[in-house]
Every structure is written in C-alpha cells, then in structure tokens.
VOZA-630511 format. One record per residue (C-alpha): residue number from 1; residue in three letters; x, z, y. Coordinates in nm, 2 decimals. Layout:
<rs>
 num residu      x      z      y
 NUM    ala      X      Z      Y
...
</rs>
This chain:
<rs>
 num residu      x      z      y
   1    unk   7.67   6.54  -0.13
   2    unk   7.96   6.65   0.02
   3    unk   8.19   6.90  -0.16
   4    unk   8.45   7.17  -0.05
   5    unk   8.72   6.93  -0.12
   6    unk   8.58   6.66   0.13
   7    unk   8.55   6.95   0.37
   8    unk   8.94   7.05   0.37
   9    unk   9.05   6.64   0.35
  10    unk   8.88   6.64   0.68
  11    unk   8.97   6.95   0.84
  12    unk   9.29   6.89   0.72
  13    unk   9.34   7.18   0.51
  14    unk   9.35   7.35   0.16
  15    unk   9.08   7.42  -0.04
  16    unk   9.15   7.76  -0.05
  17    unk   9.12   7.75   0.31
  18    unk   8.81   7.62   0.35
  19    unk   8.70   7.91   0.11
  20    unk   8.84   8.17   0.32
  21    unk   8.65   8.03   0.61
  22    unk   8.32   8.04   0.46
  23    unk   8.31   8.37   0.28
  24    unk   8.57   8.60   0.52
  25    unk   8.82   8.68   0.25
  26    unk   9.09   8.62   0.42
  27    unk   9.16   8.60   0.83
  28    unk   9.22   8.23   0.92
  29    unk   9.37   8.13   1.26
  30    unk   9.10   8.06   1.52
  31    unk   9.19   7.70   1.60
  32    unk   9.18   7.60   1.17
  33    unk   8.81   7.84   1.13
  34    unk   8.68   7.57   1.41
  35    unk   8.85   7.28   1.20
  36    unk   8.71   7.37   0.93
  37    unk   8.33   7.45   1.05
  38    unk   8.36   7.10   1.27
  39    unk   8.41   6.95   0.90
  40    unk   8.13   7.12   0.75
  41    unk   7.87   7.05   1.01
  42    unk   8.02   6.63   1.03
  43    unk   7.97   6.61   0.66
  44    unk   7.71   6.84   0.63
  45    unk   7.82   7.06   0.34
  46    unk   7.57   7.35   0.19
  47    unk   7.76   7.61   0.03
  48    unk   7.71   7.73  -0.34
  49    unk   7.60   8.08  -0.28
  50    unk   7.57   8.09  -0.68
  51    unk   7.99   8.01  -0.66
  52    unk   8.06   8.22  -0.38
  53    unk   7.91   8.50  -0.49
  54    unk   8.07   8.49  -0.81
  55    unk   8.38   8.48  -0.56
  56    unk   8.32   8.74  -0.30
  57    unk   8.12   8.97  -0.56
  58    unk   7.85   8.94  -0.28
  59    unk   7.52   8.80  -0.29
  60    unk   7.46   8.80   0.07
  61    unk   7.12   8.96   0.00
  62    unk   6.96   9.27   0.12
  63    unk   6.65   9.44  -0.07
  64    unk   6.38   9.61   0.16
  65    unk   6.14   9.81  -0.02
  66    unk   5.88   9.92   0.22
  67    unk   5.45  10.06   0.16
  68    unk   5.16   9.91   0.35
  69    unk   5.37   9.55   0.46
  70    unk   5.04   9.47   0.58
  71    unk   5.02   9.73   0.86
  72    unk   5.15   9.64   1.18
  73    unk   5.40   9.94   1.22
  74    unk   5.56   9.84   0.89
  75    unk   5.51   9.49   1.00
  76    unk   5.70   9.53   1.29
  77    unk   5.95   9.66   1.11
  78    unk   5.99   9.39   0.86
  79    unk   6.04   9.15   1.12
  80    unk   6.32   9.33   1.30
  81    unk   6.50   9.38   0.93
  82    unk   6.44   8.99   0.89
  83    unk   6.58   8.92   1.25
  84    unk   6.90   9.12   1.18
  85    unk   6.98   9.00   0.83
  86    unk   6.94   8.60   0.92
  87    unk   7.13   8.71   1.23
  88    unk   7.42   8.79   0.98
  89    unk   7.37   8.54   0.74
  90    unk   7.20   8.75   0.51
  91    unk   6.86   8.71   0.29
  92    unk   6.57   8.92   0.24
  93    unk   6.41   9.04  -0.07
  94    unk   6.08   9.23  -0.02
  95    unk   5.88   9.45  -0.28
  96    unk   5.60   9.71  -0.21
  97    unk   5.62  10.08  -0.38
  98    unk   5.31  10.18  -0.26
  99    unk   5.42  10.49  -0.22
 100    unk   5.41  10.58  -0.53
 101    unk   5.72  10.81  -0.68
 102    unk   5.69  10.59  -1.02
 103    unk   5.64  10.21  -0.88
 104    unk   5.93  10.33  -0.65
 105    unk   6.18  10.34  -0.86
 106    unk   6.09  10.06  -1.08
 107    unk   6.11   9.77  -0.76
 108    unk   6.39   9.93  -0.68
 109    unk   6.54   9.87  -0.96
 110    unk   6.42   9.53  -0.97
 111    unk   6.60   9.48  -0.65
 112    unk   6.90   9.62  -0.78
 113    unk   6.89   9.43  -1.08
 114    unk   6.85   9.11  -0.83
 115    unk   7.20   9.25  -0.75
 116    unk   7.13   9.28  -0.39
 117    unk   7.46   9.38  -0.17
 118    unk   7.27   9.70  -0.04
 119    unk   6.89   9.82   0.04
 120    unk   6.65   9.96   0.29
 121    unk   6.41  10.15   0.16
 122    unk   6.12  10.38   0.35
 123    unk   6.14  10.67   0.06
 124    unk   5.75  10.83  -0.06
 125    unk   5.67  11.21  -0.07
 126    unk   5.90  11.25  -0.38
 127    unk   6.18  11.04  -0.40
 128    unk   6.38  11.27  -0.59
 129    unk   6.38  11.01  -0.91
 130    unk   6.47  10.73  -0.59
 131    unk   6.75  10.91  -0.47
 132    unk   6.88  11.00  -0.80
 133    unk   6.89  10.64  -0.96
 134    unk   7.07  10.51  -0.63
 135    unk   7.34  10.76  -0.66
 136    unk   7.41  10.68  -1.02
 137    unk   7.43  10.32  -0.96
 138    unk   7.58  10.42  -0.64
 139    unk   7.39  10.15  -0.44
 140    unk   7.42  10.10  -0.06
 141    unk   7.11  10.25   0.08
 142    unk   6.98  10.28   0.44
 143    unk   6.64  10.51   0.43
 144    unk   6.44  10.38   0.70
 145    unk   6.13  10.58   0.87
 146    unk   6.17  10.90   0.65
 147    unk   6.48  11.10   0.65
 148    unk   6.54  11.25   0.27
 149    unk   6.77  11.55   0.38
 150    unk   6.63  11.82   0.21
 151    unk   6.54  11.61  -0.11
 152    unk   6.92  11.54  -0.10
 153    unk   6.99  11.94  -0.14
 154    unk   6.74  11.97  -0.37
 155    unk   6.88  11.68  -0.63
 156    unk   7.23  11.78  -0.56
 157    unk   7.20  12.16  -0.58
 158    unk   7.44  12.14  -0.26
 159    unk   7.43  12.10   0.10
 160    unk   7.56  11.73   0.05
 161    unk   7.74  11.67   0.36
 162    unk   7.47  11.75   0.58
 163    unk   7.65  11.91   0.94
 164    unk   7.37  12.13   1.14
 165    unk   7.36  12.21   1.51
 166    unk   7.28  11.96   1.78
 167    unk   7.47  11.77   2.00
 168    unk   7.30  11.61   2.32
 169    unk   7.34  11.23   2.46
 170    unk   7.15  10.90   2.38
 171    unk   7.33  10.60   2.42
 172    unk   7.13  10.31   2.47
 173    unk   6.80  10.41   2.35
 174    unk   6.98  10.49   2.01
 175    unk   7.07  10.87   1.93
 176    unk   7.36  10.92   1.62
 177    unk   7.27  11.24   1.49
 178    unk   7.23  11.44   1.17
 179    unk   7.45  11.34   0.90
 180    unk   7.26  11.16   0.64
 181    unk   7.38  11.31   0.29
 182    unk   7.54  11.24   0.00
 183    unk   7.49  11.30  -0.39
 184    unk   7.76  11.37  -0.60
 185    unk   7.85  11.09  -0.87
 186    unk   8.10  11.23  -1.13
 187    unk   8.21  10.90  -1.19
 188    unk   8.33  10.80  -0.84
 189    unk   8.26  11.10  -0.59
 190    unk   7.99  11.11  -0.32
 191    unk   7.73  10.79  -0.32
 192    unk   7.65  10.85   0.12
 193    unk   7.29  10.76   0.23
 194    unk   7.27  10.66   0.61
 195    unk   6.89  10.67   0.78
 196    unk   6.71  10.55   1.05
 197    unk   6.42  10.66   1.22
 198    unk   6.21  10.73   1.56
 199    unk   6.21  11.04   1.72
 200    unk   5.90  11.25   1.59
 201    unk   5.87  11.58   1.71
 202    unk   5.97  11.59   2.11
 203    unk   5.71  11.32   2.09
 204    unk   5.45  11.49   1.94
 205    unk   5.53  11.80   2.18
 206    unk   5.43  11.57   2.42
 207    unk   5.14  11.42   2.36
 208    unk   4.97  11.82   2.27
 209    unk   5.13  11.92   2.64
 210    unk   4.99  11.67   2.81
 211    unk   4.61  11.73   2.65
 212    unk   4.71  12.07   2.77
 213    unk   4.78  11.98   3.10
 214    unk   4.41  11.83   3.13
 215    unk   4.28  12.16   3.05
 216    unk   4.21  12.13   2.68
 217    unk   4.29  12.49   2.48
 218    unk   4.16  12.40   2.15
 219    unk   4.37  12.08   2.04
 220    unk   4.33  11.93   1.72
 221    unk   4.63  11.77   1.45
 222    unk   4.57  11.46   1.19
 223    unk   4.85  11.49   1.01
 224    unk   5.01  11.27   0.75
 225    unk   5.06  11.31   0.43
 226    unk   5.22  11.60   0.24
 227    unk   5.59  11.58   0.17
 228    unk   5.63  11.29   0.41
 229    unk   5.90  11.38   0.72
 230    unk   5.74  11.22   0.97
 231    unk   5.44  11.43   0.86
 232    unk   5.65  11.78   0.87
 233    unk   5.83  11.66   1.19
 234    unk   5.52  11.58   1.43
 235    unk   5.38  11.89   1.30
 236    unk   5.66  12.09   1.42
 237    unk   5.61  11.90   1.76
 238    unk   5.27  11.97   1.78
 239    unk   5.36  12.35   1.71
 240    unk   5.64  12.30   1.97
 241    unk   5.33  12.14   2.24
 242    unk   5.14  12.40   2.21
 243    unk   5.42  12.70   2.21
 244    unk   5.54  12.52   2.56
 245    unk   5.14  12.50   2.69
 246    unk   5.14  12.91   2.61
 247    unk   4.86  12.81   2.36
 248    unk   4.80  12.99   2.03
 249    unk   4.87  12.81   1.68
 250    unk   4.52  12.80   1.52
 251    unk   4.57  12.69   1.12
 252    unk   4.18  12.53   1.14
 253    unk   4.30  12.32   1.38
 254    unk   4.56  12.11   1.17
 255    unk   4.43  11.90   0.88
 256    unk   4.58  11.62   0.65
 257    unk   4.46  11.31   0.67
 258    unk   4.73  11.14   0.45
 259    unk   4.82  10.88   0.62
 260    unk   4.53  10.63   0.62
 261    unk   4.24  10.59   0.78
 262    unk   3.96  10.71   0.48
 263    unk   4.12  11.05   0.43
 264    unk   4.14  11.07   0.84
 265    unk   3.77  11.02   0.85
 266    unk   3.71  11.32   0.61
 267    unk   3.96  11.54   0.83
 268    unk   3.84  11.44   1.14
 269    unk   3.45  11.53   1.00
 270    unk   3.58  11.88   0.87
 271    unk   3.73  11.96   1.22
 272    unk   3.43  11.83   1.39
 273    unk   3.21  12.06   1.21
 274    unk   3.39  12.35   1.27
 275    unk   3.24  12.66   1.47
 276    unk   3.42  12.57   1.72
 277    unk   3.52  12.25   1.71
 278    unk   3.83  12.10   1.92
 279    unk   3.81  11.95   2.23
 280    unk   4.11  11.73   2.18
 281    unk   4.24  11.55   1.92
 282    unk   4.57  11.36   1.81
 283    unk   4.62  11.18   1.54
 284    unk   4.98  11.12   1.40
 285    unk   4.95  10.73   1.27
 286    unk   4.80  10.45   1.37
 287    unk   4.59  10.47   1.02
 288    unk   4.44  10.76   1.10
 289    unk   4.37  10.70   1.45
 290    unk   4.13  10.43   1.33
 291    unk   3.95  10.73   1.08
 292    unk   3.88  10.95   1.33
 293    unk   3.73  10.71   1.57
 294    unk   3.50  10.60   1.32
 295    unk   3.41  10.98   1.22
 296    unk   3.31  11.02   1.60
 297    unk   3.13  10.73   1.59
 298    unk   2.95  10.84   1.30
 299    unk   2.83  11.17   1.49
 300    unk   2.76  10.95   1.84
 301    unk   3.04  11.14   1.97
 302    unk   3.24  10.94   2.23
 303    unk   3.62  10.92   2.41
 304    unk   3.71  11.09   2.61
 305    unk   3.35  11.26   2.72
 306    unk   3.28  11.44   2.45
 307    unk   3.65  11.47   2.28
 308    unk   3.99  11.32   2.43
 309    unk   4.20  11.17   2.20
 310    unk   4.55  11.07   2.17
 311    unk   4.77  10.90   1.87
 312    unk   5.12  10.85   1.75
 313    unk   5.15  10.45   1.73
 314    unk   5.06  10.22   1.95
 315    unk   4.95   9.86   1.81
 316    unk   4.87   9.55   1.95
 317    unk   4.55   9.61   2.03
 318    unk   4.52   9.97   2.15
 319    unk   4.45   9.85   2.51
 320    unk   4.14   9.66   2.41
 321    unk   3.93   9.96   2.30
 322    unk   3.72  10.12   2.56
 323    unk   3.87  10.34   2.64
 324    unk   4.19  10.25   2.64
 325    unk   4.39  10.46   2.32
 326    unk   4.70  10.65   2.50
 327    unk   5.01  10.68   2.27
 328    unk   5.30  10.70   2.18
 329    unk   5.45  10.36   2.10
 330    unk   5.76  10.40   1.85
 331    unk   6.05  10.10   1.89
 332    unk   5.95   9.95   1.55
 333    unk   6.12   9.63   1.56
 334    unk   6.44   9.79   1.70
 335    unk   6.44  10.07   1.37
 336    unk   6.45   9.74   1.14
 337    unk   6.70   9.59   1.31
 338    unk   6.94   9.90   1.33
 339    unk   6.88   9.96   1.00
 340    unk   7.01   9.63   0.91
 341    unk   7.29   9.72   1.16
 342    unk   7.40  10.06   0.99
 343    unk   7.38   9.90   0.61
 344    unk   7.66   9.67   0.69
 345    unk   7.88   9.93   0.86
 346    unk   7.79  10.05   0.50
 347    unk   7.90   9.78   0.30
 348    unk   8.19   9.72   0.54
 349    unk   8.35  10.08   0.50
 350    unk   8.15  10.26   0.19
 351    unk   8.37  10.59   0.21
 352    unk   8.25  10.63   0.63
 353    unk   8.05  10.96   0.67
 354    unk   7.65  10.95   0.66
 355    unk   7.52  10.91   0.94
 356    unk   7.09  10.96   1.04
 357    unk   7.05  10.73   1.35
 358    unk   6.68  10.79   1.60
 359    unk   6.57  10.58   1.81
 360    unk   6.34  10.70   2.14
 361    unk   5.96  10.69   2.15
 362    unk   5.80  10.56   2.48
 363    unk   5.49  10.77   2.62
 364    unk   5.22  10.48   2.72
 365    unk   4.98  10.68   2.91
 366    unk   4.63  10.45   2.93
 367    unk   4.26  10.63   2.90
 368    unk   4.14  10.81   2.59
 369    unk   4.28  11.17   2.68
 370    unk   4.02  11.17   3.02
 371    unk   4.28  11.07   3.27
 372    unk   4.13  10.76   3.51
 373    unk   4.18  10.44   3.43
 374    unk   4.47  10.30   3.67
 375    unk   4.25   9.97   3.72
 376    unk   4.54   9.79   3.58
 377    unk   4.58   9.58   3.29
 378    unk   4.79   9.64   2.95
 379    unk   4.96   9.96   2.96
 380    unk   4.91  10.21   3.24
 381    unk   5.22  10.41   3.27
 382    unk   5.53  10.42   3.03
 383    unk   5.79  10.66   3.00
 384    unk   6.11  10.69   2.75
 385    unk   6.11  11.03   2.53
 386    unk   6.46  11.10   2.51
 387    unk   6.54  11.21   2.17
 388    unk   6.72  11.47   1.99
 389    unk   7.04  11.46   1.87
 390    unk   7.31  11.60   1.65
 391    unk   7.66  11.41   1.50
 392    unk   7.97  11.56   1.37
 393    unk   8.19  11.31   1.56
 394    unk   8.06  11.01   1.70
 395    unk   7.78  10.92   2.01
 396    unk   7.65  10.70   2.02
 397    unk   4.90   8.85   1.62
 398    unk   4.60   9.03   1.66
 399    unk   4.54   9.29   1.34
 400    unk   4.22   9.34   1.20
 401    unk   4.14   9.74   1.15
 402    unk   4.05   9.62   0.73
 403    unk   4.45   9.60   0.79
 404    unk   4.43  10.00   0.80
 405    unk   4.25  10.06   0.49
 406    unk   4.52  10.04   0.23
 407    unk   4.86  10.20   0.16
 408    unk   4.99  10.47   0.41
 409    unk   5.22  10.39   0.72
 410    unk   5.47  10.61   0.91
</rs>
C-alpha cells in the first residue's frame, strides 16, 4: 500500500507538501498540486482520514438530521444534501428525530458527539432545547425546511440579529433574505444559524386565488402541524389568497391536520360535515393530500365534481391520479443541495452574518381544481412563484402512499 512518503518521492516533493495538497492547509502552486495528485492517482494512495483529521481538526463529515426519510419530499432532499457533500468531498451521517423535541436533541447530540464538521437539521415544533444545545456547543448548523426565527428570540430573550423589512430580487431561482439568527454564547459571543427553505406563503396565495378564480367562495385549508413554520406561513398565504380574491376569512374553514395523512382524514371529515361544507379544498403537504382524498373517497365524494382540490407538494406520481392533482411543486433537491452550499460558507467564515436563503415554488397547473385537462401528458402548465425577499446586504422511483403514513413532512 502506498504511503504519503512514496507519494512526494514521486511527485518530487516534501512530505509536508503532499499534506498540504490533500487537506488545503496551505496554498500550493498550481503546477506541484497537479504533481502531487498525478502521484496519488499512479500509485493509488487512500488517505488516512483518521490522520488527517487529527491534522486539519476536520472530519470531513456533515450530520443531517431529518423526520419522515421515508417520504419523498424529505427524500428528495436527502439526495440533493448527499449530491452536494460528495460533490465536496464530504460524508454523510443520517439520523431521524421524528419530530420529537426529546429524540431531537439526543441524535443530535449523537451526531455531534460523531464530531461532525457542521449539521443540517429540519428543527420540530419546539426546538427550543435544539437550538439551545447547538449554541452552547456552538456547532455549525444550517436549519433546513423550517425557519426557527422567533424560537431564536424566545431562547435568547433578544432580537438575535434578525434585520426586518424586505428587499426585492431573486437571483437564480435562489432568494437571500432574512437574516437567520444568532444566540448569545457567553463564552465566545454569538453561535449564527443560517436556513434554508422554499417559499411558502406567495405560494399558498396562489393556489386559494386560483380556486377563486374558478368561482369557488367557500375554500377550505389542511394545515400542518402546530408550531411548524411552514404550517404558520402557508396559513398566512392562504389568508393572503383569499384577502386578494375579496373573499372573507371563515375560521371553520381552516383545520390541522398535522402533517400526515391520518390526522388529514379526520380534518378533511370534520370540514366535510360542516353546514356548509367547502367547495374547494387545499391541502398544505403531500401527507395530507393523501388523507383527504381518502376521506372523500370514504363519503363517494369525487375530484373535482363534487369538490376541487389542490395541494402543496407535488410527488412523483401526482399525474397518475385521475384526475390529475394540481400543485405546487417545491425545488426539493435544490433546498438540500444549497443547504450543503451555505454550511460550508459556514465552516469557511464562522463569524459571516446569518443568513435565511428561499428558494421559488413552481405552480404545476394539471386537473383536480376543475380546469380541463390539456390532453397532454405529465404536467400541464408550469409557472415559477417568484419569492419574497429580505437581506441586510447581499442578493443574491415510484412511492407507495403506505410511504405517507408515518412521521410528518414539510
């Protein structure tokens, strides 16, 4: 087995060379880097990630803690966090909190103690515990899908860097906008929490004002789970829809479903059986979307005849039901990869501000809300939601719906 000496006897180099090649601690002139890696790869030489991160203080490892792996959005996700970190030579350690304020902080702390160079976590309902024990330890943390602003505030006492106000532009699909946060460490100032999510609520706003646009006045909300901010978000764009369609905010209408597809059965079946039931419904996961069409099947109710219906998500196979579902389809992949992307501007300059990074949605307009079908296949008609945005200084496999039943998604 080659060693590091045989590599800098044929590259013609030191030792110490070779070692500043292969873990960046030192710039080496472009012409001896190629020397050296033209050695590596003729002798075939592994490194000792044990040695080198005894060296660099790295591991080269990122922790992802994530609910519900098993559901395509998260999914999705996974694989666009797994495509960025091999992209930068780095390794992926999974765990599952369930969502569940307790198991949440012990697998993160599990990853931590796996002394992972950072983490992406997608925080529960209370993460206050979460976002405490990573400011103590002052771990590099990207919060992915949920943005933890006001849970920030609330363990902190303070505003903790977070700048109001919005500021517009989208650059590339990708929209830099509401500082993330920071809590105060009395040991070593503020530990800074970056984020990335989709766009929620101009999303949301436009799925209720296009039901309303088909002549639907009593529109129906599944919403998430308590505590959740995608769940507070797309209910303040369903609020927004329905201010812009001049249509009155009706409490009855808007029901919790939590997040999965049992609880959106029961919500769905309470709305149904309502004096006056809605005439539209959308549903604000792909979990619940899968609820509510089995609590209309359950009363022989059918889409869109007797209700239209709409969802936030789209999955693989949303075109194969009859009708088609319409949706809105958020850039999953693309939020795990940026994630990666912002936790090594992290780890590469910890003092930078916090940043909260959204990505667009994309409007995939197909069958279920009563419009005719096109007559074409896959998706009907896209369009790009343009998000919101606000930044102190810089712009910037075929699931099966059992998938559904466990653990909440976005």
């Amino acid at each position: 087995m080659a060693t590091m000496a045989d590599v800098a006897r044929s590259a013609g180099v030191s030792v110490a060379t070779v070692s500043h090649v292969l873990n960046d601690t030192r710039p080496v002139l472009p012409h001896t880097r190629q020397a050296v890696l033209d050695a590596v790869d003729r002798l075939g030489y592994t490194p000792n990630t044990l040695a080198r991160s005894l060296v660099t203080s790295r591991t080269r490892s990122i922790g992802l803690a994530v609910s519900a792996i098993s559901n395509p959005y998260f999914t999705e996700i996974l694989q666009g966090v797994e495509a960025g970190a091999l992209e930068h030579g780095y390794s992926l350690l999974i765990a599952d909190p369930h969502d569940d304020p307790d198991h949440e902080c012990k697998v993160v702390q599990l990853l931590h103690d796996r002394r992972v160079d950072g983490m992406i976590v997608a925080p529960s309902a209370d993460p206050r515990e979460l976002v405490s024990y990573l400011g103590r330890h002052r771990v590099p943390t990207v919060f992915l899908d949920r943005v933890i602003d006001g849970v920030i505030d609330e363990v902190t006492g303070t505003v903790g860097g977070v700048t109001e106000g919005v500021v517009g532009g989208a650059v590339g699909g990708v929209t830099e906008g509401v500082v993330g946060g920071a809590v105060e460490d009395p040991a070593g100032g503020p530990q800074r929490f970056d984020q990335v999510c989709a766009e929620n609520t101009g999303p949301m706003a436009r799925l209720v004002t296009h039901l309303a646009g088909l002549g639907h006045r009593r529109i129906g909300l599944v919403a998430g789970r308590p505590g959740l901010s995608t769940t507070a978000e797309r209910i303040t764009g369903y609020r927004q829809g329905l201010t812009t369609a001049r249509l009155p905010y009706d409490d009855d209408l808007v029901v919790h479903g939590d997040s999965e597809s049992a609880g959106a059965e029961r919500a769905t079946a309470a709305l149904l059986s309502l004096a006056a039931p809605p005439t539209a419904l959308v549903t604000a996961n792909n979990a619940m979307t899968i609820g509510a069409l089995r609590a209309l099947r359950d009363r022989g109710l059918s889409v869109p005849d007797d209700l239209a219906l709409c969802c936030f998500d789209d999955f693989a196979w949303a075109d194969l039901f009859s009708p088609r579902l319409t949706a809105i389809a958020q850039p999953s992949r693309e939020i795990g990869a940026q994630a990666v992307r912002v936790l090594l501007e992290r780890l590469a300059a910890p003092d930078r501000p916090a940043r909260t990074v959204r990505l667009d949605c994309t409007f995939v307009h197909r069958t279920s809300c009563g419009c005719p079908d096109s007559g074409e296949p896959g998706r009907s008609s896209q369009s790009s939601l343009l998000s919101r945005s606000s930044q102190p200084s810089q712009r910037s496999q075929l699931p099966q719906p059992s998938q559904f039943e466990k653990g909440n998604v976005s």
